[in-house]
N, C-alpha and C positions, 0 to 999 in steps of 0.2 A: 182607962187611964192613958194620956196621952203623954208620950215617948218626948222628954225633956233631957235627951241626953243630945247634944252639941259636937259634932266633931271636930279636931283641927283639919283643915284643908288643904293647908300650905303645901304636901309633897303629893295632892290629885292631880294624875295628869289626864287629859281626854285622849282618848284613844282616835286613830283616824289622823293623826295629826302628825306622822312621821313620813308620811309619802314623799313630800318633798326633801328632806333629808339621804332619802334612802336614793331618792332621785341622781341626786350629787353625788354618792357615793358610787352610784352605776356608773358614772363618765369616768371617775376617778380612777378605779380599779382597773388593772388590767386580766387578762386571767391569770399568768404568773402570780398578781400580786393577792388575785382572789382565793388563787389557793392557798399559797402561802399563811392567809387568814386563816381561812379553814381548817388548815395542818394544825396554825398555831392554837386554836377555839381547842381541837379536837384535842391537843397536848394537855394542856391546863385543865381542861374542863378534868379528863382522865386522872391526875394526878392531886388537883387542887378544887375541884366541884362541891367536893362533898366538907370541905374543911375553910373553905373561903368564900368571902360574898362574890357572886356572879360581876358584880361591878368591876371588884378590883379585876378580875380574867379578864372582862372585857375591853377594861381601860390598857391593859400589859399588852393583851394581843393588838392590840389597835398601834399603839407606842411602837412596839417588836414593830410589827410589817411596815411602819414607815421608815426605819431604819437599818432593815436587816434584810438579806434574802434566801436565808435556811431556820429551820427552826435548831440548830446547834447553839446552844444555849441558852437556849427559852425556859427551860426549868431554871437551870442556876439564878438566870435574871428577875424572874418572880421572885425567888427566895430571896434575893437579896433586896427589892426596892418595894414586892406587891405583900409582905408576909405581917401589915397588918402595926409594923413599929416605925413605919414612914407616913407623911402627909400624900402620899400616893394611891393610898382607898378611900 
């Protein structure tokens, strides 16, 4: 019996295809700024991983390190804009 089920496609992405991306982001970063990411990933991820989608952490930390340069207040600032009742996940 041949498999007539159809998927939607719309949200495939090909793999391979973020090189150049990550490319521009090397130039961008400094290490200050890379760790600062890092600190920030490793905060949320800790607190907020296991109860929120990976998007929104990623989208708050990305936000946070272009504007900030401590993680001193990176929890309150999720709660208040990434917790899910905003157009920001």
């Amino acid at each position: 019996m041949p498999n007539n089920v159809t998927y939607d496609q719309t949200d495939t992405r090909v793999n391979g295809t973020t090189e150049k991306e990550f490319d521009e982001l090397g130039k961008e970063l400094t290490e200050e700024k890379f760790k600062l990411r890092q600190d920030s990933l490793r905060l949320l991820m800790a607190n907020f991983g296991s109860s929120h989608p990976a998007t929104a952490i990623y989208n708050c930390a990305h936000e946070w390190c272009e504007k900030q340069y401590t993680t001193n207040g990176l929890a309150n600032y999720f709660k208040a804009y990434y917790n899910g009742k905003h157009d920001n996940t």
